[in-house]
C-alpha positions in Angstrom: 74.4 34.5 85.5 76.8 37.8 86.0 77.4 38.7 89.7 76.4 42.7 90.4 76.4 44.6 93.1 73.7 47.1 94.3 74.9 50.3 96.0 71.8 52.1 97.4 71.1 55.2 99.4 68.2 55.3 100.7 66.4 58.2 102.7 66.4 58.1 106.1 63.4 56.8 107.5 62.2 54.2 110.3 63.7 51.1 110.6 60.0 49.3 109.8 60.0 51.2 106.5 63.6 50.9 105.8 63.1 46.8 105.9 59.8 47.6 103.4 62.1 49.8 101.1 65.0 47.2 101.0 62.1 44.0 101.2 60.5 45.6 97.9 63.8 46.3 96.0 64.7 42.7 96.9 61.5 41.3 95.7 62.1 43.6 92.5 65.0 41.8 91.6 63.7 38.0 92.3 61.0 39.2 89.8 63.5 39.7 87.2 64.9 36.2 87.7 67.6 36.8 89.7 68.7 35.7 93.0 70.1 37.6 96.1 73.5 36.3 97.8 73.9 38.6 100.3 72.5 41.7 102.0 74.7 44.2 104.0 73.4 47.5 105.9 76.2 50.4 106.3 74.4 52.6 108.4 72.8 56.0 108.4 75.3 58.8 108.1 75.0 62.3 107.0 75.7 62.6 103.4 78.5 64.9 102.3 76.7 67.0 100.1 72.9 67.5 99.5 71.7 65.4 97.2 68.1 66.2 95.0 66.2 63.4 93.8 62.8 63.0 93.1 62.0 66.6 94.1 63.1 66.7 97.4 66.4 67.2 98.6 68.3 65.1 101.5 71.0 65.4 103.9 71.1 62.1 105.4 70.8 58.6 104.4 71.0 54.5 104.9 73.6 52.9 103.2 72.7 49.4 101.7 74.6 46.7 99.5 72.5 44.0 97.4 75.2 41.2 96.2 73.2 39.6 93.4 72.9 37.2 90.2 71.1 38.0 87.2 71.3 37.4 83.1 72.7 40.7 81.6 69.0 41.1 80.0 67.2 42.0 83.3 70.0 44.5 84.4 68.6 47.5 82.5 65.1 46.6 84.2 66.6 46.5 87.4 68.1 49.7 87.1 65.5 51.3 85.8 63.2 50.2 88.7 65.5 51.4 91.4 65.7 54.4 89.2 61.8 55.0 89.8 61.9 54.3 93.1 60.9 57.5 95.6 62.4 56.1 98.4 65.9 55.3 96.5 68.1 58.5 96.5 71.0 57.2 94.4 71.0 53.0 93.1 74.3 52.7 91.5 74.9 49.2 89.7 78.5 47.7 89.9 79.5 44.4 87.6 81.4 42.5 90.1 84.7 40.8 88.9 86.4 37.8 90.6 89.9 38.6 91.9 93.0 37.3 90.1 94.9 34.6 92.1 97.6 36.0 93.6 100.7 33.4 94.3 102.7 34.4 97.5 106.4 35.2 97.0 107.5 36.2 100.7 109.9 33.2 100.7 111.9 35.1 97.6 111.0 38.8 99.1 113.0 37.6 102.6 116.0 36.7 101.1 119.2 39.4 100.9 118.4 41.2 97.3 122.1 39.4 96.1 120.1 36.0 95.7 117.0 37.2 94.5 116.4 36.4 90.9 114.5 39.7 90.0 117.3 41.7 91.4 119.7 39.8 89.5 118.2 40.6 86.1 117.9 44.1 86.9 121.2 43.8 87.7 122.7 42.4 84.2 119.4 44.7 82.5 121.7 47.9 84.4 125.4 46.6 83.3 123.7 46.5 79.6 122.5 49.5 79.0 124.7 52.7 78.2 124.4 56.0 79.9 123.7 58.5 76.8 127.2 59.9 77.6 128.9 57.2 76.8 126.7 56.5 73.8 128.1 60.1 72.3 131.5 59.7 73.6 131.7 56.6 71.1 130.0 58.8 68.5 132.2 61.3 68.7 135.5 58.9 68.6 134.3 57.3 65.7 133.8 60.2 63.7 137.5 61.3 64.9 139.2 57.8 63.2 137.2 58.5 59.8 138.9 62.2 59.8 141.2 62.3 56.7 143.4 65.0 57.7 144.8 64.2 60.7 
């Protein structure tokens, strides 16, 4: 099963009806065999432009996101549900990735750059490259030795 993420604003309303609007998109996706890991109300906040959905247009509304697991088959049902929905203003689907392991290096970051090893190798990367000065300079002097009438 992929993990997703469900990004919903919903119009404000009543607390009662706001727990019926999130209770029936819940149930929605446990329909489509999927199961919910985590719930998390944002608030209601004043939206910073209007937004027109459904025929009606809104200037304030609750913030909700639905962690969840489902196949890949019953996304596009799930979307299109929320998409249906009245009561949802915007439903905006994210695929949720796992973060990369990240090792910690503070022990090589603390040290003076001298002894660090990166810093080193940009070091002997610096001392082996040319300015494009020089490169012409020894352009130039070569041509001069290969001059026949000097």
């Amino acid at each position: 099963m992929v993990a997703y993420e469900l990004s919903l604003l919903v119009k404000a309303a009543s607390k009662p009806n706001l727990v019926n609007i999130v209770k029936r998109t819940s149930e929605m996706i446990m329909d489509n065999k999927g199961y919910i890991e985590k719930i998390e109300f944002l608030g209601t906040k004043p939206l910073p432009l209007k937004i027109s959905s459904h025929g009606r247009t809104h200037n304030r509304a609750s913030y909700f996101l639905i962690h969840y697991h489902t196949s890949y088959e019953n996304f596009s049902k799930i979307q299109d549900n929320c998409k249906r929905d009245t009561d949802i203003i915007r439903p905006v689907i994210y695929h949720k990735t796992t973060p990369s392991e990240i090792t910690c290096t503070l022990n090589e970051e603390i040290k003076p750059p001298a002894y660090r090893a990166d810093v080193a190798l940009m070091i002997k990367e610096g001392e082996e490259r040319l300015p494009f000065t020089v490169k012409l300079k020894r352009k130039r002097d070569a041509a001069l030795k290969n001059y026949l009438f000097n």
